[in-house]
C-alpha positions in Angstrom: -80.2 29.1 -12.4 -76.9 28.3 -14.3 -76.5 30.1 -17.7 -76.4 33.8 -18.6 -79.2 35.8 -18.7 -82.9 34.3 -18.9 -83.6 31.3 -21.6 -84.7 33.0 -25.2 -84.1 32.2 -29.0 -81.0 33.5 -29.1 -79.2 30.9 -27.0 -80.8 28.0 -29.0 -79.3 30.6 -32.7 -76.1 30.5 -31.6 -76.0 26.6 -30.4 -77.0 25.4 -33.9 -74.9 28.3 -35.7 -71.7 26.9 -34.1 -72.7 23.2 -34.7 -73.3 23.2 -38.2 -70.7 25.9 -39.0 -68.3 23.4 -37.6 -69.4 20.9 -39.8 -69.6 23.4 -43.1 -66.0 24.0 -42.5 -65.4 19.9 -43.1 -67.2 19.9 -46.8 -63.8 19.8 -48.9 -62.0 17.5 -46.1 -64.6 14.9 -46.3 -65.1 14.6 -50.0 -61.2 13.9 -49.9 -61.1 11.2 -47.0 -64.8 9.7 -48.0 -62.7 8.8 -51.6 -59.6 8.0 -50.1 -61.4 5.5 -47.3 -63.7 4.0 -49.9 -61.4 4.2 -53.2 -64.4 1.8 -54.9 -68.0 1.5 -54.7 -67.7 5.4 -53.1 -71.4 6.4 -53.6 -72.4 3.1 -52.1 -70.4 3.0 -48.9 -71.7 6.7 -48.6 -75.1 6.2 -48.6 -74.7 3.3 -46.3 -73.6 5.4 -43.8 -75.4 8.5 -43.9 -79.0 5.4 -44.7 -77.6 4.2 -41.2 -76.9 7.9 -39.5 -80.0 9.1 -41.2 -82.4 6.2 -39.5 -81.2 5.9 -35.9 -81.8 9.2 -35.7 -85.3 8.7 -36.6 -85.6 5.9 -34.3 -84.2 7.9 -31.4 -85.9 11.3 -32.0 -88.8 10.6 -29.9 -87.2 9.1 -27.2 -85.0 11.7 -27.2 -87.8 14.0 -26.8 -89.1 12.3 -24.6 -86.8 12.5 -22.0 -86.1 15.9 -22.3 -89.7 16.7 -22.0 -88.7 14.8 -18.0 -85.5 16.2 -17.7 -85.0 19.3 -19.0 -83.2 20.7 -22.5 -79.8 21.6 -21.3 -78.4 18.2 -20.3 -79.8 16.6 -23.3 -78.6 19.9 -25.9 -75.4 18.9 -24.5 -75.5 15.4 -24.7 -76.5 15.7 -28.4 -73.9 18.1 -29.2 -70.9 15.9 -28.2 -72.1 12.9 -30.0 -72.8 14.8 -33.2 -69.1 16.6 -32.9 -67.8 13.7 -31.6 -66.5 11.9 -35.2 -64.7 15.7 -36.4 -61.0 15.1 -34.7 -61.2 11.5 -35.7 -61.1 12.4 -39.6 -57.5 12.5 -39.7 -56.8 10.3 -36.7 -58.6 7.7 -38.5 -61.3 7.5 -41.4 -62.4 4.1 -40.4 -63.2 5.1 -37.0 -64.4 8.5 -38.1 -67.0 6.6 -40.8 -68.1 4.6 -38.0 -68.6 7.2 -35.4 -70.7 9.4 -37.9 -73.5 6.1 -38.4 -73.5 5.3 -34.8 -73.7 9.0 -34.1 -77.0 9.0 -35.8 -78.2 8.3 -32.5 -78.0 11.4 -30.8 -78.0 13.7 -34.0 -81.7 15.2 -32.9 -79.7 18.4 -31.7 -82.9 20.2 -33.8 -85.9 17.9 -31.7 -84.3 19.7 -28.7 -83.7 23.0 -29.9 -87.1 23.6 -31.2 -88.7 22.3 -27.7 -86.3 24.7 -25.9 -87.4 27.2 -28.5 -91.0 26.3 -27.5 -90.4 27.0 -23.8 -89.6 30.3 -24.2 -91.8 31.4 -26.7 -95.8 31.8 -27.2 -97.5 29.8 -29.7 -97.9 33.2 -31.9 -94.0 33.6 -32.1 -93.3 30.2 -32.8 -93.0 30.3 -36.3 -91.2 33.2 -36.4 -88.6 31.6 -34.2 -88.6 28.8 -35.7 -87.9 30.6 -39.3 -84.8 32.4 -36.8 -83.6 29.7 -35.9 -83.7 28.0 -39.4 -82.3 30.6 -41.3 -79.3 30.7 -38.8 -79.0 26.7 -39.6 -79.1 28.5 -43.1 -76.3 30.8 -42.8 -73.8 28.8 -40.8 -73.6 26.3 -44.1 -73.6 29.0 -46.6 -70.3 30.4 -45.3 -68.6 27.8 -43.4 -67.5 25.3 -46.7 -66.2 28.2 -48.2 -64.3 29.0 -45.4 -63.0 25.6 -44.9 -61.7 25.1 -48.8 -59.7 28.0 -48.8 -58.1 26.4 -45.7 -57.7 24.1 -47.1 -56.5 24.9 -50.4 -54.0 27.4 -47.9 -52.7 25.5 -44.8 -54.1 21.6 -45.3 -56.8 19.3 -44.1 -55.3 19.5 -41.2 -55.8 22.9 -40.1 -59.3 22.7 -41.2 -60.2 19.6 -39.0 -58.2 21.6 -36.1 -60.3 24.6 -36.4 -64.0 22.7 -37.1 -62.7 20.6 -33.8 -62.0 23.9 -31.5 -65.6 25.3 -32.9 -67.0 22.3 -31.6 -65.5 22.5 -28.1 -66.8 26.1 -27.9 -70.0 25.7 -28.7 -70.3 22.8 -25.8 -68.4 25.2 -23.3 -71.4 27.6 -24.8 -74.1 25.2 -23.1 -72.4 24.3 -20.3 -71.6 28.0 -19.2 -74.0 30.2 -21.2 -77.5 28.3 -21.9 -79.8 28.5 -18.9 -82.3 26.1 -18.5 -85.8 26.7 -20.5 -88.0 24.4 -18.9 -89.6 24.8 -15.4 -89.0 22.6 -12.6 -92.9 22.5 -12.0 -93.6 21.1 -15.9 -91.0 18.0 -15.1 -92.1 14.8 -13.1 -92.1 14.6 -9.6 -89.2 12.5 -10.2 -86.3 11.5 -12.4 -87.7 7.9 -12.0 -90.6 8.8 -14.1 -91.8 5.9 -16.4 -91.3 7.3 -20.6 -94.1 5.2 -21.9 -93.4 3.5 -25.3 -96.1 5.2 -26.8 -94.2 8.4 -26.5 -90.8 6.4 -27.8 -92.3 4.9 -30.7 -91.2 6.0 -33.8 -93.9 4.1 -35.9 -96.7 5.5 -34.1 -97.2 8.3 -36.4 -96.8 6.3 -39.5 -99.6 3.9 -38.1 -102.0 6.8 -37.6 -102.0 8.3 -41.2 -104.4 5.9 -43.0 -107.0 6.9 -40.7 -107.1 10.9 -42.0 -108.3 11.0 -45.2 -106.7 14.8 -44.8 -104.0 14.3 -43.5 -102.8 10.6 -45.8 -102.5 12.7 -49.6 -100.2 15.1 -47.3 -98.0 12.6 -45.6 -97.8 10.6 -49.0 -96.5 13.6 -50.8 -94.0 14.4 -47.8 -92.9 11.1 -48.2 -92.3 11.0 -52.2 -90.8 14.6 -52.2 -88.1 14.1 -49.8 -87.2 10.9 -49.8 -85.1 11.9 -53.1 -84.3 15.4 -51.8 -82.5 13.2 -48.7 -80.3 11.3 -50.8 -79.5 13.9 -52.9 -78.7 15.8 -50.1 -76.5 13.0 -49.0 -74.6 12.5 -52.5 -74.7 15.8 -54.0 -71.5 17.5 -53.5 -69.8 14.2 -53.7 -71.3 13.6 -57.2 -69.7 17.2 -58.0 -66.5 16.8 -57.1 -66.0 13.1 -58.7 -68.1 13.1 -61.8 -69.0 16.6 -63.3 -65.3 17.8 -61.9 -66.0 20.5 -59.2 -63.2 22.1 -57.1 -63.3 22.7 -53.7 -64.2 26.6 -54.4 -66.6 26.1 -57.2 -68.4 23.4 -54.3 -68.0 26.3 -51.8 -69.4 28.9 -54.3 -72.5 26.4 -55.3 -73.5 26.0 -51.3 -73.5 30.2 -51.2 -75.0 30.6 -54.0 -78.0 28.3 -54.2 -78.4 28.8 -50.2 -78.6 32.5 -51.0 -81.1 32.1 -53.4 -83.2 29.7 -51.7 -83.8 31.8 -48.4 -84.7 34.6 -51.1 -87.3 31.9 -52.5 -88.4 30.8 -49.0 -89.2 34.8 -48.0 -89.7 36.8 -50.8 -91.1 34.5 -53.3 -93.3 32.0 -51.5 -95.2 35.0 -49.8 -96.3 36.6 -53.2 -97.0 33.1 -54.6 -98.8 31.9 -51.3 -101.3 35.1 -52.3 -101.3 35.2 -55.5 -102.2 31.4 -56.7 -102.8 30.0 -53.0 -101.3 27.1 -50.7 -101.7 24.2 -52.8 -100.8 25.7 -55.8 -97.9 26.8 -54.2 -97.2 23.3 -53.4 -97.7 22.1 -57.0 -95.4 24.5 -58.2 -92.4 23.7 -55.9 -92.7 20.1 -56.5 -92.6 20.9 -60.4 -89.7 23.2 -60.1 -87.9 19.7 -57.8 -89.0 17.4 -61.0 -87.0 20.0 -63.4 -83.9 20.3 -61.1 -83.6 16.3 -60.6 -83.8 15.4 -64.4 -81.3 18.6 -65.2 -79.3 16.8 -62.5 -79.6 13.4 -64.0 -79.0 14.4 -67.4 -76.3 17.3 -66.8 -72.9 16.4 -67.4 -71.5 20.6 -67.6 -70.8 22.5 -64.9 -73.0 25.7 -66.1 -75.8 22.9 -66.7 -75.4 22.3 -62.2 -75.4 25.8 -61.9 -78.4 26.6 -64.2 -80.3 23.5 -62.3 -78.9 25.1 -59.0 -80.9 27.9 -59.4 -83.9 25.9 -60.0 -83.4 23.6 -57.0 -83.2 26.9 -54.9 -87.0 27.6 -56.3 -88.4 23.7 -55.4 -87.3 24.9 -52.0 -90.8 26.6 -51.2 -92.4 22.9 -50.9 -91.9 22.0 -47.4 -92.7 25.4 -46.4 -95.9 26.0 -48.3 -97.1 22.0 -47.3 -96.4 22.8 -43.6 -98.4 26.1 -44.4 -101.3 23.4 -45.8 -101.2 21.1 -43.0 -101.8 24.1 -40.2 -104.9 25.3 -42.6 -106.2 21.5 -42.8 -105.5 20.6 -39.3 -107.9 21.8 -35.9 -106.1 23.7 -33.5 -105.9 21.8 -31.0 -104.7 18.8 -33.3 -101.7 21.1 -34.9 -98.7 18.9 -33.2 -100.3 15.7 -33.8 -100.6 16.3 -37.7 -96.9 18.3 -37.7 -95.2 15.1 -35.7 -96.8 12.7 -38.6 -94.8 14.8 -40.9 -92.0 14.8 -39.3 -91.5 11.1 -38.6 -92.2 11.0 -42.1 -89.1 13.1 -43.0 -87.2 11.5 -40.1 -87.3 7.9 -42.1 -86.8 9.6 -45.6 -83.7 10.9 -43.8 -82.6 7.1 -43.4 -84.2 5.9 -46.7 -83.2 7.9 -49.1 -79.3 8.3 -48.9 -79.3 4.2 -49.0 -81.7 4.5 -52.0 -79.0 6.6 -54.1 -76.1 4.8 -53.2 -77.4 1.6 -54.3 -78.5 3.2 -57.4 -75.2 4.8 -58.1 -74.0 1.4 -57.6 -76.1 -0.1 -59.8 -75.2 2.0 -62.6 -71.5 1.5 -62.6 -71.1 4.9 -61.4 -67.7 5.5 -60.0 -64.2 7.6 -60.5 -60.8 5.7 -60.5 -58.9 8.4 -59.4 -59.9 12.2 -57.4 -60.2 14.6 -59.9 -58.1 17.6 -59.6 -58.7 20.5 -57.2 -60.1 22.8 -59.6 -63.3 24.1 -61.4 -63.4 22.3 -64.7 -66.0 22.9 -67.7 -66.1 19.4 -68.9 -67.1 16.3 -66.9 -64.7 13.9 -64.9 -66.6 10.6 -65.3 -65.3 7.6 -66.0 -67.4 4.9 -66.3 -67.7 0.8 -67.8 -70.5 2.0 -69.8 -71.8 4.1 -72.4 -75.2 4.2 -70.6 -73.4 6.0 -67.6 -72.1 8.6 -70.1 -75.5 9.4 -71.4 -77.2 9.2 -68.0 -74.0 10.8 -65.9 -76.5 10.8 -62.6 -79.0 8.2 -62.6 -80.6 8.7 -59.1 -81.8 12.1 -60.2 -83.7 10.8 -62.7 -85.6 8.2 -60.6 -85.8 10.9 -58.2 -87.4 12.7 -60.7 -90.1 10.0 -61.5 -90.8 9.9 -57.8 -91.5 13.0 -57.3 -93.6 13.3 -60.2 -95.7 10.9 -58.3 -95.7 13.3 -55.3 -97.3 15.7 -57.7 -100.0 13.5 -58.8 -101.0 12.8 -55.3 -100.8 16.5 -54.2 -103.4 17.2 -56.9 -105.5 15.6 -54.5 -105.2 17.2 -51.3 -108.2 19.6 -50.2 -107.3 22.9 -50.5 -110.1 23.8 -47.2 -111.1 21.2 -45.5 -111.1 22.3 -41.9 -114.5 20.8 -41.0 -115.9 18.7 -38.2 -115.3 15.5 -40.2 -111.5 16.9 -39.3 -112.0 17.5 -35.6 -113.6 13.4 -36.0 -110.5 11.9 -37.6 -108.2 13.7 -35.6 -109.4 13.0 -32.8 -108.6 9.4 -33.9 -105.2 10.1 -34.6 -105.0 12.0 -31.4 -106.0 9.3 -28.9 -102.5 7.7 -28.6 -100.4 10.5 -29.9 -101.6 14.0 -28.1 -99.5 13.5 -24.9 -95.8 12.3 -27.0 -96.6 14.2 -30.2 -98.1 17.5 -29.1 -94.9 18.9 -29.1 -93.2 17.0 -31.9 -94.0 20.1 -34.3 -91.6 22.4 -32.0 -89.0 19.6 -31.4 -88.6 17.2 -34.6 -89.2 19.7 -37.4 -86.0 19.7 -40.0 -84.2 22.8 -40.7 -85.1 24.2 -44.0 -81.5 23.5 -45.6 -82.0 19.9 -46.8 -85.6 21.3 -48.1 -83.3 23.9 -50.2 -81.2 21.4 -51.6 -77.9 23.4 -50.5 
């Protein structure tokens, strides 16, 4: 069997860790060649592409998934890998190209639904989440050094050298899979042959979304998912763009903000949601993330200081317990045997927010009038760098924030109505519903599709 050593966690740690440290390193590069590419409309043409990036990856997940579940992880760890690299050495080659191979790269950019299934092939169901919190907090870790990393760089040697370096990180970490990552699934859990049929129940995206109306449980959940992180996408999307052109962010104070409010989030996600998790319980726990997101947004919306995005920062890093303390829910809602079914609803859910929401910000922006003539300087400044037609953009320097904010005040209002216990046989009745079509594809869609924890920490 090729690779080193037998297939474990470890291999699928360092496979994201050099992936996403590759990309950390290109924070500063981007923001400079996103502005310089699209001079006007910037925030638009941005959420365009990461809207198109955000839902062909959704489309393709399952598929994806599919196929790997037929022919093994390896081959498609790899394939994924390329593509998602793939646009890095064109940023200086060529934006336009670079732009386009990012949206059309959305394709293969599941790297994390075939991590988790090859961390599900060589783990038992009781160290899942444990693994999967490894392998998160890696994802974690590679983005709270990397950008920093990459501005000073930057600030040092040039763009160049830093799209040079993230490029060579990429190439090792495919020579990593090619040469060091044995293959985690068996040769007697594959089909008898490589002709095997992939049904399209198993490649249909939709198929959970149609399935949620018929869970009374499970539908306040997935509505709530849906209205909590379809802003936390696009401000995920826009974010350190929004800090660099309007409030007046430097490359080091951007670098600084990742590291700090990463920091403080994984403290959040550890330390804080387990004394909260026992102290008011799960839905509580829930409540009170989504209130701490409501407080972030508006602060966001209506800050136009830097102290006032680093006093919101440290709130965002708080609203980071949601997703973990809903996925926490959904496991105490759901039957055991109907635990991937209710997990992949979820995660298709997130999948199209991914798609969704970094259109829905860009649009805004654009509607607001919000843009920069010119790239602010390269250095932290107390005052803000907007410039806008308006004086309604002055007073409101971030208006997607704030209808961020009012959306996710309707995820609170529906999360007051989500059973605390309900694991009953009126459960085991409605999931068995939703199970009839999905238990073959979706069974494992909780190990391969689940989102790493950053974009839920708002880093």
């Amino acid at each position: 069997q090729q690779g080193i050593g037998r297939p474990s966690v470890y291999h699928a740690v360092v496979v994201i860790f050099l992936e996403f440290f590759a990309w950390g390193l290109l924070t500063t590069p981007m923001l400079t060649v996103l502005h310089e590419t699209f001079s006007h409309h910037t925030f638009l043409m941005n959420g365009l592409i990461q809207g198109v990036k955000g839902f062909l990856s959704f489309l393709s997940a399952p598929l994806i998934g599919a196929l790997s579940d037929a022919w093994g992880r390896k081959s498609f760890l790899l394939l994924t890998v390329f593509f998602t690299c793939a646009p890095i050495p064109l940023m200086r080659i060529s934006p336009w190209w670079y732009f386009a191979m990012i949206s059309v790269s959305g394709i293969f950019s599941v790297t994390f639904s075939v991590i988790f299934a090859y961390v599900a092939d060589v783990t038992q169901e009781h160290e899942r989440i444990t693994a999967y919190g490894l392998v998160s907090a890696t994802f974690a870790a590679s983005l709270v050094t990397s950008p920093a990393i990459g501005a000073y760089l930057s600030a040092s040697y040039g763009d160049n050298l830093v799209v040079l370096v993230a490029t060579l990180v990429a190439v090792v970490d495919i020579c990593f899979i090619l040469l060091a990552v044995p293959e985690s699934l068996p040769e007697k859990m594959r089909p008898a042959s490589w002709g095997a049929s992939i049904s399209w129940a198993q490649a249909d995206p939709f198929a959970s979304l149609k399935k949620v109306r018929k869970d009374s449980t499970v539908l306040p959940i997935c509505v709530t998912v849906f209205l909590s992180y379809l802003p936390e996408a696009g401000q995920y999307s826009s974010f350190f763009l929004y800090l660099r052109q309007i409030i007046g962010f430097g490359s080091a104070s951007i670098a600084a903000f990742i590291a700090v409010v990463g920091i403080l989030s994984i403290a959040a996600q550890t330390v804080f949601l387990s004394i909260l998790m026992r102290s008011i319980g799960n839905k509580n726990t829930v409540l009170l993330g989504l209130g701490f997101q409501i407080l972030q947004l508006a602060w966001y919306g209506f800050g136009s200081q830097s102290w006032m995005m680093w006093a919101a920062g440290a709130v965002a890093a708080m609203s980071s317990i949601t997703f973990p303390a809903i996925s926490a829910l959904v496991s105490r809602n759901a039957e055991s045997d109907q635990q991937g079914v209710v997990q992949g609803i979820i995660t298709g859910i997130r999948g199209l927010c991914n798609g969704l929401g970094p259109a829905l910000y860009g649009f805004i922006f654009f509607l607001f009038h919000v843009e920069l003539n010119e790239l602010p300087p390269d250095q932290t400044s107390g005052t803000t760098a907007m410039q806008g037609p308006s004086d309604e953009a002055t007073i409101i320097p971030g208006p997607p924030f704030l209808v961020g904010a009012c959306i996710v005040l309707l995820a609170f209002l529906v999360a007051l109505f989500i059973p605390e216990h309900s694991k009953a046989s009126s459960t085991r009745k409605h999931s068995n519903s939703i199970s009839s079509t999905l238990s073959n594809n979706l069974d494992r869609s909780s190990e391969e599709d689940i989102e790493p924890l950053l974009q839920d920490s708002s880093v």
